[in-house]
C-alpha positions in Angstrom: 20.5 26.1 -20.7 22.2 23.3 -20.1 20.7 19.7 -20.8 20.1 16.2 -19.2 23.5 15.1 -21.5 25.5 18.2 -20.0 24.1 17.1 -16.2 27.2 18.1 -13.9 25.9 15.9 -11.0 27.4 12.7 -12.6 30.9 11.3 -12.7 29.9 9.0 -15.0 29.5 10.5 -18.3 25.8 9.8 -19.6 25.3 8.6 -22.8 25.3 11.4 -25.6 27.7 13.3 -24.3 30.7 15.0 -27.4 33.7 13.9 -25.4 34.6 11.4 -27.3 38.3 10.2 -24.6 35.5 10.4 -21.5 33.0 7.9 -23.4 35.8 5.7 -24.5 37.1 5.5 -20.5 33.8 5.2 -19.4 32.5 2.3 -21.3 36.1 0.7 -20.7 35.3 1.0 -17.1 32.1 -0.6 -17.2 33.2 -3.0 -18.9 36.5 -3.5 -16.3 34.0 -3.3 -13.1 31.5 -6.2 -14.8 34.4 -8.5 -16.0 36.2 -8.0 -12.2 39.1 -6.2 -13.5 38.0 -3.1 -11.8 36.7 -2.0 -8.3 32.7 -0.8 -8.2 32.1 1.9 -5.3 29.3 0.4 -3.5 27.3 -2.8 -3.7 23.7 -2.6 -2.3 22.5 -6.4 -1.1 20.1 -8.2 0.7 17.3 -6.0 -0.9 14.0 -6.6 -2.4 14.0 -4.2 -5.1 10.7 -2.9 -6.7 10.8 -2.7 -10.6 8.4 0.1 -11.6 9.0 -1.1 -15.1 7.6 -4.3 -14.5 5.9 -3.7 -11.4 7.0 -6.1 -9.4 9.3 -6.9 -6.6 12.3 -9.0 -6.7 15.3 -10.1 -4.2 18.3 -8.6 -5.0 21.4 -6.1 -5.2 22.7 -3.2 -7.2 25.9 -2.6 -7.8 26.7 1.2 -7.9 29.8 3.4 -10.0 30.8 7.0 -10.4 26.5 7.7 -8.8 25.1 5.9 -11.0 23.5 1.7 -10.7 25.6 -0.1 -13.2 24.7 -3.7 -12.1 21.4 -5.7 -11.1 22.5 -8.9 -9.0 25.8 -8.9 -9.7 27.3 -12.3 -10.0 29.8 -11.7 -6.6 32.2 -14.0 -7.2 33.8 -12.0 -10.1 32.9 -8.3 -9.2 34.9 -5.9 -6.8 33.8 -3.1 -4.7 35.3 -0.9 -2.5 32.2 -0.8 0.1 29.2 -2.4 0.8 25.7 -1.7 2.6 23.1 -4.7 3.9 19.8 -3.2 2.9 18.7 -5.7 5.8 15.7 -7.1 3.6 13.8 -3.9 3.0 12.4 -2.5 0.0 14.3 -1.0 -2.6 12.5 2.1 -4.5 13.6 5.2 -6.7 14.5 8.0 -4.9 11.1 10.3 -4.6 10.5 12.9 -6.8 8.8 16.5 -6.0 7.7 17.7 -9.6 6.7 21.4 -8.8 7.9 23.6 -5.9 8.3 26.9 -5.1 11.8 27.6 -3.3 10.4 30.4 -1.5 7.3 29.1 -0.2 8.8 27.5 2.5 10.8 30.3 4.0 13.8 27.9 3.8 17.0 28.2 1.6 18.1 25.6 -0.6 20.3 23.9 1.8 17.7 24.2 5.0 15.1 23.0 2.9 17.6 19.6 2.0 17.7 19.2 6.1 14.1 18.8 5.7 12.9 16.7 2.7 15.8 14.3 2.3 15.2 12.1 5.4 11.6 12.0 3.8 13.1 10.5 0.8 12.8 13.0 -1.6 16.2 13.2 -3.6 14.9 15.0 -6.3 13.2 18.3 -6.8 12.0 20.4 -9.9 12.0 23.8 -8.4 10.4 27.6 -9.7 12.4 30.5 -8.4 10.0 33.1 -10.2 9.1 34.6 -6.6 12.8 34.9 -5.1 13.9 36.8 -8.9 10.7 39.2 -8.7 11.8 40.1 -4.8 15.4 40.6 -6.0 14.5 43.0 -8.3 17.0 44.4 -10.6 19.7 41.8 -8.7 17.5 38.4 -9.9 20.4 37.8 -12.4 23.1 37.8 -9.8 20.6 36.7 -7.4 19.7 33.8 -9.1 23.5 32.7 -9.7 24.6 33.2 -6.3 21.5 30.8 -4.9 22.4 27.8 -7.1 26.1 28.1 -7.1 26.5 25.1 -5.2 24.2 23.0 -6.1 25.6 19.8 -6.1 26.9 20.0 -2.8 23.2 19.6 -2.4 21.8 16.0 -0.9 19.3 16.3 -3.3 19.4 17.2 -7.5 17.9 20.0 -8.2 16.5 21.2 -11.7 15.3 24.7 -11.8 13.0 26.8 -14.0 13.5 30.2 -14.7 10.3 33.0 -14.1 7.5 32.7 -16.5 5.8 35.8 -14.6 6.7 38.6 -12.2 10.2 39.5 -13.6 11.2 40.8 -17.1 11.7 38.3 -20.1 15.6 39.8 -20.1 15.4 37.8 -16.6 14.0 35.6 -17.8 16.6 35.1 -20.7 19.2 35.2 -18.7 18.2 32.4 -16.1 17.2 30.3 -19.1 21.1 30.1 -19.5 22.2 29.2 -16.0 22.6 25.4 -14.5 20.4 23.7 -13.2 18.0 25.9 -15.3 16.1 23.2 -17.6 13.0 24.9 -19.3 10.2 27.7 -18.4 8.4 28.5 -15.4 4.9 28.2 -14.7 3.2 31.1 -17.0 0.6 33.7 -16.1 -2.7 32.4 -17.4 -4.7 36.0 -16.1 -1.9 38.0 -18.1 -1.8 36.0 -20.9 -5.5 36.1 -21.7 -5.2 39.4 -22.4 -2.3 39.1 -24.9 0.2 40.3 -23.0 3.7 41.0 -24.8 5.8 40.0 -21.8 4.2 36.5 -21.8 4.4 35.8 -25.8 8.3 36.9 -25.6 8.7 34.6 -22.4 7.0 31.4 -23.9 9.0 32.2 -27.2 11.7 32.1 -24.9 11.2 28.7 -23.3 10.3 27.2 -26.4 13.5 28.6 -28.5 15.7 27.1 -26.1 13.9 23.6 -26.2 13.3 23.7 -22.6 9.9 22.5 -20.4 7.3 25.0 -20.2 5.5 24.8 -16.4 1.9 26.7 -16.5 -1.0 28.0 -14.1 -3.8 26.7 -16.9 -6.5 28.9 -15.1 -9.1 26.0 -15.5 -10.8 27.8 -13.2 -10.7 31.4 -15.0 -10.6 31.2 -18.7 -12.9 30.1 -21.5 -12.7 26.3 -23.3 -11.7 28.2 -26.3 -8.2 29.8 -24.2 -7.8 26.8 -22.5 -6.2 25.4 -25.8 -3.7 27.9 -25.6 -1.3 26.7 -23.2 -1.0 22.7 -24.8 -1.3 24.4 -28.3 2.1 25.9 -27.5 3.6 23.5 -26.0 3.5 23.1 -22.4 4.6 20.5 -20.7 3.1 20.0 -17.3 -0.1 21.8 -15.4 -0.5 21.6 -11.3 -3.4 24.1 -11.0 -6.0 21.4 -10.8 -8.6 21.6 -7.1 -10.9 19.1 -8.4 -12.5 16.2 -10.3 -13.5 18.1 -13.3 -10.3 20.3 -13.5 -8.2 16.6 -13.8 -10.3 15.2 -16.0 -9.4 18.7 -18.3 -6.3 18.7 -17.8 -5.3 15.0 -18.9 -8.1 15.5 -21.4 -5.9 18.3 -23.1 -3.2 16.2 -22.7 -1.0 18.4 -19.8 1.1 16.3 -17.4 -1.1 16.4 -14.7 0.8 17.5 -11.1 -0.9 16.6 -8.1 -0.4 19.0 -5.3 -1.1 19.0 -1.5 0.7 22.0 -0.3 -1.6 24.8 -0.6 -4.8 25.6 1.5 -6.5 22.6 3.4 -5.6 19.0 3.6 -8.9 18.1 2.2 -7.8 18.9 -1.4 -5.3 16.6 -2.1 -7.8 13.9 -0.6 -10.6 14.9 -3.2 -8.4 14.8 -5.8 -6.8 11.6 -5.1 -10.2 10.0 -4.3 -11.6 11.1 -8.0 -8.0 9.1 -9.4 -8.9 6.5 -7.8 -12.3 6.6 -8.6 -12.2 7.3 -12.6 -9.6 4.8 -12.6 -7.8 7.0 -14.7 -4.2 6.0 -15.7 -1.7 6.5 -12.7 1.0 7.7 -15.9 -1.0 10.9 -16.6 0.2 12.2 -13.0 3.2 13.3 -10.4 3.1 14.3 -7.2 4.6 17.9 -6.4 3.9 20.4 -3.1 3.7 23.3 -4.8 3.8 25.2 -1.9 4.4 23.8 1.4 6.7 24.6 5.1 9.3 22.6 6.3 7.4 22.4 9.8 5.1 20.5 8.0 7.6 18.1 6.4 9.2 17.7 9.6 5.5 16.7 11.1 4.0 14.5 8.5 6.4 14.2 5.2 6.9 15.3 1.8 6.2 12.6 -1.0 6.5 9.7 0.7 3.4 11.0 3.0 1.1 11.5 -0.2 2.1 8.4 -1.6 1.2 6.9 1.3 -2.0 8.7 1.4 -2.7 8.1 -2.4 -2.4 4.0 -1.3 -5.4 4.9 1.9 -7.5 6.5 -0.9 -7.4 3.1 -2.8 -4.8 3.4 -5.3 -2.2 0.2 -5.7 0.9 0.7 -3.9 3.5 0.6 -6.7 0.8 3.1 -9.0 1.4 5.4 -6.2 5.2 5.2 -6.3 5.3 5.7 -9.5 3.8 9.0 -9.5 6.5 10.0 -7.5 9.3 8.6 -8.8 8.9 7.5 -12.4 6.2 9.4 -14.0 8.0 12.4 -12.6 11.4 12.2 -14.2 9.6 10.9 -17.6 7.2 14.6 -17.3 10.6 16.1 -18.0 12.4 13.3 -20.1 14.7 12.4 -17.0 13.5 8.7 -17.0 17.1 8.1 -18.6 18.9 9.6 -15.5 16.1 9.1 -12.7 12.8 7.3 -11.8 13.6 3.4 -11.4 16.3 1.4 -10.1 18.2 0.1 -13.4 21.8 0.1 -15.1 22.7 3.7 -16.2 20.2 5.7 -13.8 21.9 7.3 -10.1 21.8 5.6 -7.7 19.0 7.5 -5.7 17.2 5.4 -3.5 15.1 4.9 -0.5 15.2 1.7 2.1 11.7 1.5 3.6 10.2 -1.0 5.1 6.5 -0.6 3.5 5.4 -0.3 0.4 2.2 1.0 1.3 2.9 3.2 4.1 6.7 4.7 2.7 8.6 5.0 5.7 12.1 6.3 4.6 14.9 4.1 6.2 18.3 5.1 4.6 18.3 7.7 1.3 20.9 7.1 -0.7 21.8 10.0 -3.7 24.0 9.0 -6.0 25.0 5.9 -4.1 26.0 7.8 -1.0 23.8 7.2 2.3 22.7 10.4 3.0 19.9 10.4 5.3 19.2 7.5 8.3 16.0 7.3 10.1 14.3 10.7 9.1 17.7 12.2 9.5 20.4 14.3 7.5 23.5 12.2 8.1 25.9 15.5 7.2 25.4 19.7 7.4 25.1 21.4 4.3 28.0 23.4 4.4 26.9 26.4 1.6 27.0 29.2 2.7 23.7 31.5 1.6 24.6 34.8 3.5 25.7 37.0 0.3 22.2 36.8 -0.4 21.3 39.1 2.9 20.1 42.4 2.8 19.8 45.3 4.6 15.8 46.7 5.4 14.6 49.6 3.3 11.5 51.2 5.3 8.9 52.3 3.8 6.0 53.8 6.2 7.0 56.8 7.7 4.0 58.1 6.3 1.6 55.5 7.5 -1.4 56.1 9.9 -3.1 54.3 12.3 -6.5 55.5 10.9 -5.9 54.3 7.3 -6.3 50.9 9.1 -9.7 51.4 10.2 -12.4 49.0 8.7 -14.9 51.3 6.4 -17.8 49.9 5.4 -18.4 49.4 1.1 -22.0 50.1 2.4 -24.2 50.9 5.3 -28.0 49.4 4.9 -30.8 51.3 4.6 -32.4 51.5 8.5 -28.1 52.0 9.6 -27.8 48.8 11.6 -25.7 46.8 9.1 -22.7 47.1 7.2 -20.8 45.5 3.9 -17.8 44.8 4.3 -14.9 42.8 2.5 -14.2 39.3 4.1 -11.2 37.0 3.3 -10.8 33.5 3.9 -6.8 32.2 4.5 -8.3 29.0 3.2 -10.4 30.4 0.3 -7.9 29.2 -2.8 -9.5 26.8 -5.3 -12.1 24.7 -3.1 -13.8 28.4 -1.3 -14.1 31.8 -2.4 -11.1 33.7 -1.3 -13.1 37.3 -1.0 -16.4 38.1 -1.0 -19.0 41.2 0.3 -21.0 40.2 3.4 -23.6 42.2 5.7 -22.1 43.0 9.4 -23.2 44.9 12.6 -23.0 48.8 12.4 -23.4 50.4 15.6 -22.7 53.9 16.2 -21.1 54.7 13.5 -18.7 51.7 13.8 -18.1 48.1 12.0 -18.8 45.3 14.4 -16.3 42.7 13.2 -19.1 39.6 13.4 -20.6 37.5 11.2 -23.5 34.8 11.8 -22.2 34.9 15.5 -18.6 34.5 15.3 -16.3 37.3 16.3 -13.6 37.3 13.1 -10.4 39.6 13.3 -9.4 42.5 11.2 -7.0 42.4 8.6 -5.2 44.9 6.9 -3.2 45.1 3.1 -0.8 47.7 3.3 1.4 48.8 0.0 5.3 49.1 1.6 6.5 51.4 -0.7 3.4 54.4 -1.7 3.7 55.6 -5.0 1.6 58.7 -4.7 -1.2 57.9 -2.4 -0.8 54.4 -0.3 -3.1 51.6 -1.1 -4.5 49.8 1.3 -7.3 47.6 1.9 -9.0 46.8 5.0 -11.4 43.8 5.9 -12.7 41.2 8.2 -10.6 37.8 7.9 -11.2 34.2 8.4 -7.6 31.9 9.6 -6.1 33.8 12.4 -8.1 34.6 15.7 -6.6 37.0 18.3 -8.3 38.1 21.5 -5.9 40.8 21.3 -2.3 42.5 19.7 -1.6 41.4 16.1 0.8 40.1 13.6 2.1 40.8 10.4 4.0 39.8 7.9 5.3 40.4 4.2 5.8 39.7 0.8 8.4 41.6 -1.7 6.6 40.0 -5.1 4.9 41.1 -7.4 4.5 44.1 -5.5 6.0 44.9 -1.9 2.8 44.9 0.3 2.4 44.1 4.1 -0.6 41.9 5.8 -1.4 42.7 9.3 -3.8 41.0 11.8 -5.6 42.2 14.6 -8.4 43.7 16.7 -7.1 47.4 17.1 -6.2 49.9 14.5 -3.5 51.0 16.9 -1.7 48.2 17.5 -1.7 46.8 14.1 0.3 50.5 13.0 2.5 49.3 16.0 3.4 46.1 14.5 3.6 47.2 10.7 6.0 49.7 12.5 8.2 47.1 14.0 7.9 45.0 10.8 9.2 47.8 8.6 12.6 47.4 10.7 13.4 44.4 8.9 14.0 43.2 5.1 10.5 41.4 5.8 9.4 38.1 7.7 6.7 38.1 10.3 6.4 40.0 13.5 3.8 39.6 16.9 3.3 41.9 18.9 1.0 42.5 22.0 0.4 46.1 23.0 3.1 47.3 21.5 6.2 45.0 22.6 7.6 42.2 20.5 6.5 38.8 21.2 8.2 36.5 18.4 9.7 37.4 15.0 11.0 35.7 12.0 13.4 37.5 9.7 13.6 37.3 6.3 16.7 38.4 5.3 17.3 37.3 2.0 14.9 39.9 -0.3 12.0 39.0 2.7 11.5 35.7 1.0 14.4 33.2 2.6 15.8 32.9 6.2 19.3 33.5 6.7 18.9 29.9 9.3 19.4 26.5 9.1 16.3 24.6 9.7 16.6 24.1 13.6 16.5 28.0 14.0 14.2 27.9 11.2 11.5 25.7 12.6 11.7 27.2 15.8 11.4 30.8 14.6 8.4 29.5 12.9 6.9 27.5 16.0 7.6 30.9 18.3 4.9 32.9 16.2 2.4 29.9 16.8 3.5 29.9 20.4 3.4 33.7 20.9 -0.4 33.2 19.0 -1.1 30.8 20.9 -1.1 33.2 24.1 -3.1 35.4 22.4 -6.0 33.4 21.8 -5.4 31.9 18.5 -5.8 27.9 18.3 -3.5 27.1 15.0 -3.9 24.1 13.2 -2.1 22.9 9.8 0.2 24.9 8.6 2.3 27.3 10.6 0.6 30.4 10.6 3.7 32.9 8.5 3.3 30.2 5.6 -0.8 30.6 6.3 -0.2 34.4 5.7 2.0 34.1 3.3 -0.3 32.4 0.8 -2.5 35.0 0.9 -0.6 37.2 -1.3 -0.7 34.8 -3.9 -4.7 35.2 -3.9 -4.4 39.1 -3.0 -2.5 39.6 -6.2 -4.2 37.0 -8.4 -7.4 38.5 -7.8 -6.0 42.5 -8.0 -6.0 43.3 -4.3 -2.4 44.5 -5.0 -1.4 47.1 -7.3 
């Protein structure tokens, strides 16, 4: 595992590092650019720069060499510099920080996802990979090395955790190894309540190779007494807080608190925000991460820089809020030496907006080159993802229609109701996900209504049986169709399809159609294709860039659309898509 000192993203050798002759020409530069002998690369002026050390604001410049800010108001009648930028009087801030994301979450691959969050102002990101190795199966290894080969032809620095659940700890030892691999992924809390042998060997893991340790603390699940568990061994950060009480835990144990807005409503990030603000507790104990989150909705409303934002409309101080996404952040994983504030010896990553309150990215500058103007990538990505494709492997030749019909758990006692399972697309942390409720029963058949409201059928279908095929079938809250269905699916833990609709025939038609592919999401209405979104890369990434991307995404809200369904929020694959993170964390999944 390589280590802030061994970072390959800078040309100027960091402090620390064993190469003696590289110091030694180094420091000589420096010491040539200050005394004039020696040409800077870039010199940033007419800027008011914010000082999250201090936090305040002064005018200013920064003079920039080999990516990193080796000069505050350089005296410019002895220094030299080969270019040279008018910030135009804006504000100067660290480049934003995302402290815990999910690569696959957002269908995107590494270099589609830059296209996205960079214009937003986000130039670093601290991202788990545990879902994309569990989907690649005995190829995570090779898997894993192929998807961060190029890196740092990245416009954004990525650090990287390897899987603290879903794959093997020989996985897991392996990625521990690779760059930009810096520490642990978030563990398992519902596994490792139980003692499981996997999890010890993985934590022993993280913690032999002095790395961060990310966790799931299961406020929510465990006792007090197992809560001590995760800090008592040394993790470093926590991001599955909901609410007031599970912050005031979580800092209370002393966990580097995450703040996340990218799962299930809007609402939650407001609540939690608003008790911040209202405990007036410390701004230092937290970052700002998505966690989970689609690049349509980037695209739409931002990625840090629109929670900052919102953090300053729920009362907090503007520069408090920025600092939760920018210093705070790197000093979670020690980075504060490399990243976090505008000062001699950190890169140069830095964002031009023209409000410190309401963060509107002008120019993102990584590493001292401008790589994003007015919300927009200034270059292509050129890396090229495609030796990550797949071909499909089918799985439900043996599938039938009626397996998807909707039995009830129970029929009441004068036959005119029936329990059945309901699940709620927005029931993670704030609502419960599944529960039991009482339905029509008339002849003989489920009425899919509850209190009044006509819901839609969903379906949990196991890809590949083992022995009999498990399934689950139940009434769902988060998609509404008048009629046809869609479906989509997810490799990890387990390979298991979701499908939505009103019929039991023509959600086997879509499964069908989905089966085709190495996964992604399919709609269909009586039984021809309306939209579909491959997944070719282990069903987790699209092989697109993020044009095709977004508007494969926007064509199964479209296609919905026509079909009655009235979307709001997310786009409905990543809506779907989260449900297999409750499904399996609540054993609806083998």
């Amino acid at each position: 595992m390589r280590t802030a000192m061994q970072d390959h993203n800078s040309t100027t050798e960091a402090p620390g590092s064993t190469d003696v002759a590289a110091q030694d020409d180094h420091v000589r530069t420096i010491f040539g650019i200050l005394e004039g002998e020696q040409e800077a690369d870039l010199l940033l002026r007419n800027l008011y720069i914010l000082d999250v050390h201090s936090e305040s604001v002064y005018p200013g410049s920064l003079l920039v060499h080999g990516q990193r800010i080796i000069a505050l108001n350089p005296d410019e009648s002895i220094v030299r510099f080969r270019e040279s930028f008018d910030g135009q009087g804006l504000y100067a801030i660290p480049g934003l920080i995302d402290s815990h994301l999910h690569f696959e979450s957002q269908l995107a691959h590494p270099a589609a996802f830059g296209e996205a969050i960079v214009p937003s102002g986000t130039t670093t990101v601290f991202g788990e990979t545990l879902d994309f190795a569990s989907a690649a199966g005995a190829e995570a290894v090779d898997a894993a090395k192929a998807l961060f080969a190029d890196h740092d032809k990245l416009p954004y620095r990525l650090y990287a955790f390897a899987p603290g659940k879903k794959s093997s700890p020989d996985v897991t030892e392996a990625m521990l190894e690779m760059d930009p691999v810096i520490g642990l992924g978030e563990l398992a809390h519902l596994s490792y309540m139980t003692g499981n042998a996997d999890d010890f060997r993985k934590s022993a893991l993280g913690r032999a190779n002095a790395g961060f340790v990310n966790c799931h603390w299961g406020v929510t699940s465990l006792s007090d007494m197992m809560l001590n568990y995760m800090p008592a061994i040394g993790v470093d950060n926590n991001h599955d807080v909901w609410n007031e009480d599970d912050i005031e835990k979580s800092i209370r144990y002393g966990l580097n608190t995450q703040i996340k807005f990218g799962v299930g409503s809007p609402e939650v990030i407001r609540t939690m925000l608003r008790a911040i603000v209202k405990r007036r507790w410390p701004a230092e104990n937290f970052q700002l991460c998505a966690d989970n989150i689609s690049v349509d909705r980037v695209l739409r409303h931002g990625h840090i820089d629109w929670v900052i934002s919102l953090a300053v409309e729920m009362g907090m101080a503007p520069i408090q809020a920025i600092k939760m996404g920018t210093l705070y952040a790197a000093r979670s994983f020690h980075k504060d030496r490399d990243l976090g504030s505008l000062s001699p010896g950190r890169f140069a990553d830095i964002v031009l907006t023209d409000s410190l309150s309401k963060i509107n990215p002008r120019y993102v500058f990584k590493g001292g080159k401008l790589v994003a103007a007015d919300r927009r990538l200034l270059e292509p990505v050129g890396i090229d993802y495609s030796i990550l494709a797949k071909q499909p492997r089918p799985g439900l030749g043996d599938l039938r229609a009626e397996q998807l019909d909707l039995a009830p758990i129970e029929v009441s006692e004068d036959g005119t109701q029936a329990k059945v399972l309901l699940f709620d697309v927005y029931g993670r942390g704030h609502l419960k996900f599944a529960q039991e409720v009482w339905v029509p029963f008339r002849d003989g058949v489920v009425v899919p209504e509850l209190d009044g409201v006509r819901l839609n059928r969903i379906s949990v279908v196991q890809r590949y049986a083992d022995g009999a095929r498990h399934t689950v079938n139940a009434l769902f809250k988060g998609v509404s169709l008048d009629h046809g269905a869609v479906s989509t699916f997810w490799p990890a833990p387990s390979a298991y399809f979701v499908v939505v609709g009103t019929d039991s025939a023509e959600m086997f038609d879509n499964l069908g159609q989905l089966d085709g592919l190495v996964g992604g999401c399919v709609v269909t209405e009586d039984g021809q294709t309306k939209a579909v979104l491959p997944l070719d890369f282990y069903g987790v990434m699209a092989d697109m860039n993020l044009t095709e991307l977004v508007d494969a995404t926007r064509s199964i809200d479209d296609a919905l659309a026509k079909l009655g369904n009235r979307n709001e929020g997310e786009p409905v694959v990543n809506k779907l898509l989260t449900l297999f993170i409750s499904l399996d964390r609540f054993g609806f999944m083998k």
